[in-house]
N, C-alpha and C positions, 0 to 999 in steps of 0.2 A: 646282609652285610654286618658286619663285626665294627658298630659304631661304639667307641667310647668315649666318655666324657674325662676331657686333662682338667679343666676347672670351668667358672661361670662362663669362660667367651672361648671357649675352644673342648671341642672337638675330634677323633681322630678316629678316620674308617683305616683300621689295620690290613695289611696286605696280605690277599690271599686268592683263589683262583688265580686268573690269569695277571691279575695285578702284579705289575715290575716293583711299586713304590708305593709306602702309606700316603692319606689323602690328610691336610688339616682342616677341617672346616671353622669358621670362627665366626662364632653365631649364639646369639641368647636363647634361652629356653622357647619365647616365644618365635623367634628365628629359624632355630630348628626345626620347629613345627612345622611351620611352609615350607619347607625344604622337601619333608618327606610328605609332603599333597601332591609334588611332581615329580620329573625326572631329574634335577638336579643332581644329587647322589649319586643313583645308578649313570650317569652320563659322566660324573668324577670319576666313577671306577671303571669306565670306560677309558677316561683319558689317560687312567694311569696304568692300563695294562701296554700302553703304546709304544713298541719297542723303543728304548734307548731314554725312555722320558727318565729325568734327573729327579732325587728326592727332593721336595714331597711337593704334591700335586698339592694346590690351595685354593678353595672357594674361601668366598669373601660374604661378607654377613648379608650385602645386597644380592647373593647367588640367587638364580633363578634359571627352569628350563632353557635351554636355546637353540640353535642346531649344531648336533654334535657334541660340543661342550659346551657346559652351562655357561650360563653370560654370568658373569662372577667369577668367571676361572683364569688361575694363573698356573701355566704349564712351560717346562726349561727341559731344551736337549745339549746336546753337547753340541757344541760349534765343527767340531769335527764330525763325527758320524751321526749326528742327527738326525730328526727331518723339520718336516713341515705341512702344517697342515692348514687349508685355507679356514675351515672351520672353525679353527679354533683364535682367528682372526674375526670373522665374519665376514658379512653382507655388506656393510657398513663399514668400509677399511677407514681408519681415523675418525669415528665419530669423536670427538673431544670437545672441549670447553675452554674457553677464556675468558679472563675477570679484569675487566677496565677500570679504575680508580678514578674518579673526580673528584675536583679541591669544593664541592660542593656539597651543602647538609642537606637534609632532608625537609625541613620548613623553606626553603627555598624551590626545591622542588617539585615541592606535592601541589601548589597551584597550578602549576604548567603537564601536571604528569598527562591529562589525559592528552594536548596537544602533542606532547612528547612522543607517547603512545603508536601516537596516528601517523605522525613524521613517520619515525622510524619504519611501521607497514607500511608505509607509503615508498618508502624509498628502499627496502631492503624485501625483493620479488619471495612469496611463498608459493608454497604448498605443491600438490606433487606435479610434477614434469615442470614447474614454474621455469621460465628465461630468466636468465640475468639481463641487466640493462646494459652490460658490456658487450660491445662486439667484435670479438675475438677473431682473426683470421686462425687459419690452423697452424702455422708457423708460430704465432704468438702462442695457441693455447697448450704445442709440442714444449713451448720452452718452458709456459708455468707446471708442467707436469714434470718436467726434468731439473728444474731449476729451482721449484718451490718458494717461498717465499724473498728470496733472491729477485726474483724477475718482479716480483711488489713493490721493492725498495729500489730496484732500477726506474721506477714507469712512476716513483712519487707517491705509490700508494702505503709504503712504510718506511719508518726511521731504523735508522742502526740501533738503537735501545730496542723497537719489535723484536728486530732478528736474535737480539743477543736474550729476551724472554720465552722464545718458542722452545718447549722440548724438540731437541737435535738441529737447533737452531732455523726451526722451520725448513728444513729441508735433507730430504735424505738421498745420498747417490743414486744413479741410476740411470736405465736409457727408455726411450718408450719403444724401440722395435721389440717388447714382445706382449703389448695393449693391441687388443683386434682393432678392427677398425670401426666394429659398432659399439665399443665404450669409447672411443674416441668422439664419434658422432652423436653419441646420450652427453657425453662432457661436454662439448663444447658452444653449447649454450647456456651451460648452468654455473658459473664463477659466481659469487657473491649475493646467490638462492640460499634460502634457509632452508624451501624443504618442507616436509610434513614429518607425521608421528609424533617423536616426544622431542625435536627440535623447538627452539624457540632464544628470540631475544630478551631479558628481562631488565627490568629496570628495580634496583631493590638498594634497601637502606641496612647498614649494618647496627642488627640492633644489639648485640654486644662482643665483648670483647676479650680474649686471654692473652695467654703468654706470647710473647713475640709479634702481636698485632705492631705496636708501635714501631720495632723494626719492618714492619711489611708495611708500613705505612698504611695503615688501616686504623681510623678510629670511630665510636661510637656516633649514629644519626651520621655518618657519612653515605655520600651516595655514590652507586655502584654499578655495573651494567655486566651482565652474562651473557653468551653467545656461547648457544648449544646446538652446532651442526657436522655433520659431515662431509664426505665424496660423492653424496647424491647416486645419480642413476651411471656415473664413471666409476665410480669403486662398486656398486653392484652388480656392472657388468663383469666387472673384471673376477669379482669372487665366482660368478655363474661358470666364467668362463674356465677359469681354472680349477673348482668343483666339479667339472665334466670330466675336464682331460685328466684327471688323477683319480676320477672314478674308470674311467676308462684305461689308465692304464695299468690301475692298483694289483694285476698279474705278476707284470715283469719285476715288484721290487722284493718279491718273497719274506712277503712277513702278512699275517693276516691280520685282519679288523673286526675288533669286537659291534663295531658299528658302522655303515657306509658312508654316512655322515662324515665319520673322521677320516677321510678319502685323505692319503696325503704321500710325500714324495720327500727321501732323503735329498736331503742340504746340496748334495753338491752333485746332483744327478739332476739334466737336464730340464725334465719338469719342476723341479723344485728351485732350480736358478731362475728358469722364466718367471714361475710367479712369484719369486722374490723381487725381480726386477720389477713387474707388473704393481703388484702392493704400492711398492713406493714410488710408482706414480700415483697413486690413487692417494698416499698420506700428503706427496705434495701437494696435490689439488684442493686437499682440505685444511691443509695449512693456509694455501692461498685464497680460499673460500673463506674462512674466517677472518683473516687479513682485510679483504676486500669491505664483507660486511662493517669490519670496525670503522674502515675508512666513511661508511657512506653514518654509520650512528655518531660517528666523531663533527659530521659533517652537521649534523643535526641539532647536538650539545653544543655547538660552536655560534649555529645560528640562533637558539635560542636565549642560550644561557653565559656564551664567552666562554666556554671551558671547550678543551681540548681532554677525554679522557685519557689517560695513561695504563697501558697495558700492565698489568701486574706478573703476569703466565698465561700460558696455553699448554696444555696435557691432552693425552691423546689418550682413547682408554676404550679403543680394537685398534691392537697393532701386533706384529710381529716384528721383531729384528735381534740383531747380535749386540750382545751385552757383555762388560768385565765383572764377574762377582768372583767367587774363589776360582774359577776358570772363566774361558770363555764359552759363552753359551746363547742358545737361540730361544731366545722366549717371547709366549703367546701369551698377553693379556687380551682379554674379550670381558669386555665389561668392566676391567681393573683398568688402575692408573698407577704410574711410574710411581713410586715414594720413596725419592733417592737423601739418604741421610746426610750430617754434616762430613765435610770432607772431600766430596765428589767434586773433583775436575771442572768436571762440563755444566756446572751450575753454572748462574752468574753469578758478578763477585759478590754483590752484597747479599748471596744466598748459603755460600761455601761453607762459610763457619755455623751457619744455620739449617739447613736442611731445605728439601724443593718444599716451594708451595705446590697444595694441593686443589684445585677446587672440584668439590663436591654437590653437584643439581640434586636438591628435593623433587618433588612433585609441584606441578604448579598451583600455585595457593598456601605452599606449606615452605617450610624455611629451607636454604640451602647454606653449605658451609665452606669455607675457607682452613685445610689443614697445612700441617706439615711436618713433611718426610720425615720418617726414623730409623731410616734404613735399615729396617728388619731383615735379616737374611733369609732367617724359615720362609718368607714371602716371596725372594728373590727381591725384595725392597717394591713391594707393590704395593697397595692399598684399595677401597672399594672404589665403584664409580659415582652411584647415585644412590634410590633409596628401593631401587628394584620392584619389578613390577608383584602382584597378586593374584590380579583379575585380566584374563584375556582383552584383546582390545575388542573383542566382537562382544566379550561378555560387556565390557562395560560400556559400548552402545546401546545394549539394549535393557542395561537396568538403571543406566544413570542419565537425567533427561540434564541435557547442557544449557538449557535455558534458565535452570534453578539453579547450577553451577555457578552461571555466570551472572546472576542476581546475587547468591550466596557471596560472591568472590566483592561484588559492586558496594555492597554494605559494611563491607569489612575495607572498602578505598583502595582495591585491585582492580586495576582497569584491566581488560581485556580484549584483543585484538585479532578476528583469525576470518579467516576465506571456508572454514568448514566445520560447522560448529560441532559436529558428531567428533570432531579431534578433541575439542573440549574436555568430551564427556569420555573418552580413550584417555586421558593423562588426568582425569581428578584423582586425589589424595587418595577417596577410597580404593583407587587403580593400586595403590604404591603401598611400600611396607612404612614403617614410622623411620622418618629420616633418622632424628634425634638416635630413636633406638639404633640402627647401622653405625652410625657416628659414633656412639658410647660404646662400640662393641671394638672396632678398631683403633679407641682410646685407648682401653684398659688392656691392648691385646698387647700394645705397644708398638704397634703398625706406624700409625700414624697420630697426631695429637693436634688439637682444635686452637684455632687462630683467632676466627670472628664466626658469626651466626646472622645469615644476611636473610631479609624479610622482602618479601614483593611487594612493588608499589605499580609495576607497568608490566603486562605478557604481551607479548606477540607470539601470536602460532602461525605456524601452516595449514 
């Protein structure tokens, strides 16, 4: 590949072979280094050989291997002749993140943290194939999939301020006749599961401060809460499902693939409608899975401490759908997160003249951050997700022992909470790249720009 260097945080693999469009990578010198220990790169020049893809393909500094396309990638077609690819969504359709605000400090907190801790796993079901404690007839869990956070706010489980904080307002159109019926049957016990992997609730104190906190209503030793999950074993199916049938019919639409991975199906051709429709049941459910959770930690912070938290946003960052930038266009973030500058419509009001919040999960034990939007276009106004992985999860089973993780974590007054402690030692810091550094890279890029820097006081895993 024909990598050059534009300056300190960016990058540009020039277009050539079979490449339609140059790739930006935006990424520090030690960034870049991990890049090229895996497939990242070649899997960018993969996505950007993909008929009809828009300039310029973009990894993002948390880029790392994934399937098909790197998890850190942001890829736009034309709304018109397009396509779509499930891959480059993921497995994990709506894995995203939301940031709850309390009128609460942190010396108030930290005596109750470890009961807090325990509440919360107690009440919000983990780890893999976990039940929700709802029980859903199929009628009801047809509507939260088609209804999305809508059917929350009908049933009392959220206010009109949630919905108007949710990217796409917690819910995206759509029918569920084209979800098989065994994503339906993995759905429909899992509403308001957190889940395994690098899911997790935390409980964390903002330990400082920049520009525009005070309008986000964020200040220094305030406390804070994160919910990092997705669509569970419903949006898995449904990625299986529709990675088959576009592997399977990737004949009939006459364009080839540099890789099988990027199995996919123009926009307005029959497989490409279905799993569009498909997807977005999979983001509503994880809209409404987040939803649900906030209800039951809200429920928690109420009876311990009198506060009700306050939703700040939720971003979604594996999604596919249609967007206005200088046209209209269908774009895949996998790994990435919306970062819509000032200006934008469909913010909320007190966000317009400001730009979206962004929130961004460290690794667990290590800081995570609160940005916002700058609506960069070369990005199609994206920005990264987290702090991207290193180390395989197998690798770091078997070289990091999670009993000294979670001593490590104990000494430092990180409580820790999980059903399987080998996850533990899958999401330690050493797993992850240096948040900080990701963060400083998407500063200087112009991408996006730093609000608060939030510190863990309480994990729960899966």
């Amino acid at each position: 590949m024909n990598l050059k260097r534009i300056n300190d945080y960016l990058w540009e693999i020039e277009k050539s072979g079979e490449m339609k469009v140059p790739i930006n990578v935006y990424a520090s010198d030690a960034l870049i280094k991990k890049m090229k220990e895996d497939r990242t790169l070649k899997q960018a020049m993969n996505v950007a050989s993909l008929p009809g893809v828009l300039p310029n393909v973009s990894v993002m500094p948390d880029g790392h291997e994934g399937y098909g396309f790197p998890i850190g990638g942001v890829a736009a077609f034309s709304a018109e002749d397009g396509l779509v690819s499930p891959g480059g969504i993921g497995y994990d359709i709506n894995c995203g993140i939301r940031l709850l605000k309390t009128n609460l400090k942190f010396k108030e907190v930290k005596p109750l943290i470890e009961k807090l801790t325990a509440s919360i796993f107690k009440a919000v079901p983990s780890g893999v194939g976990s039940k929700g404690a709802m029980d859903l007839s199929k009628s009801e869990f047809l509507e939260i999939i088609t209804r999305g956070v809508g059917w929350a706010h009908g049933q009392g489980y959220a206010t009109e301020y949630d919905l108007n904080h949710i990217e796409e307002n917690g819910s995206m159109k759509t029918s569920h006749g084209d979800v098989s019926q065994r994503a339906l049957s993995r759905g429909l016990k899992q509403i308001g599961t957190l889940g395994a992997g690098n899911h997790f609730i935390e409980i964390q104190r903002v330990s400082s401060t920049f520009e525009h906190a005070k309008e986000f209503g964020i200040e220094k030793d305030q406390v804070v809460i994160m919910i990092h999950t997705g669509s569970r074993g419903f949006g898995h199916q449904i990625a299986s499902d529709y990675i088959s049938l576009m592997m399977r019919s990737q004949n009939k639409f006459g364009f080839r693939l540099p890789d099988k991975e990027l199995a996919a199906a123009p926009l307005k051709s029959k497989e490409g409608e279905k799993y569009i429709n498909a997807m977005r049941c999979a983001v509503n459910f994880a809209f409404v899975n987040r939803q649900i959770i906030t209800y039951f930690v809200r429920q928690v912070f109420e009876e311990y401490l009198g506060d009700t938290p306050k939703l700040l946003y939720d971003v979604a960052h594996n999604i596919g759908k249609f967007e206005k930038h200088k046209e209209e266009i269908f774009i895949h973030r996998k790994g990435a997160t919306r970062a819509f500058g000032p200006g934008r419509t469909d913010l909320p009001d007190e966000f317009k003249n400001l730009g979206q919040p962004v929130i961004i999960p460290g690794s667990m034990g290590t800081a995570s951050y609160v940005l916002i939007g700058k609506g960069n276009p070369d990005t199609f106004e994206s920005t990264c997700h987290g702090a991207g992985r290193v180390m395989s999860r197998s690798k770091a089973r078997r070289s990091l022992s999670s009993n000294k993780i979670i001593a490590s974590l104990k000494r430092r007054g990180i409580t820790v909470m999980t059903n399987k402690k080998s996850g533990v030692s899958e999401e330690a810091p050493e797993a992850y790249k240096d948040i900080d550094e990701v963060v400083g890279v998407v500063k200087r890029a112009g991408i996006s720009d730093t609000v608060a820097k939030l510190l863990p006081m309480g994990v729960v895993k899966g």
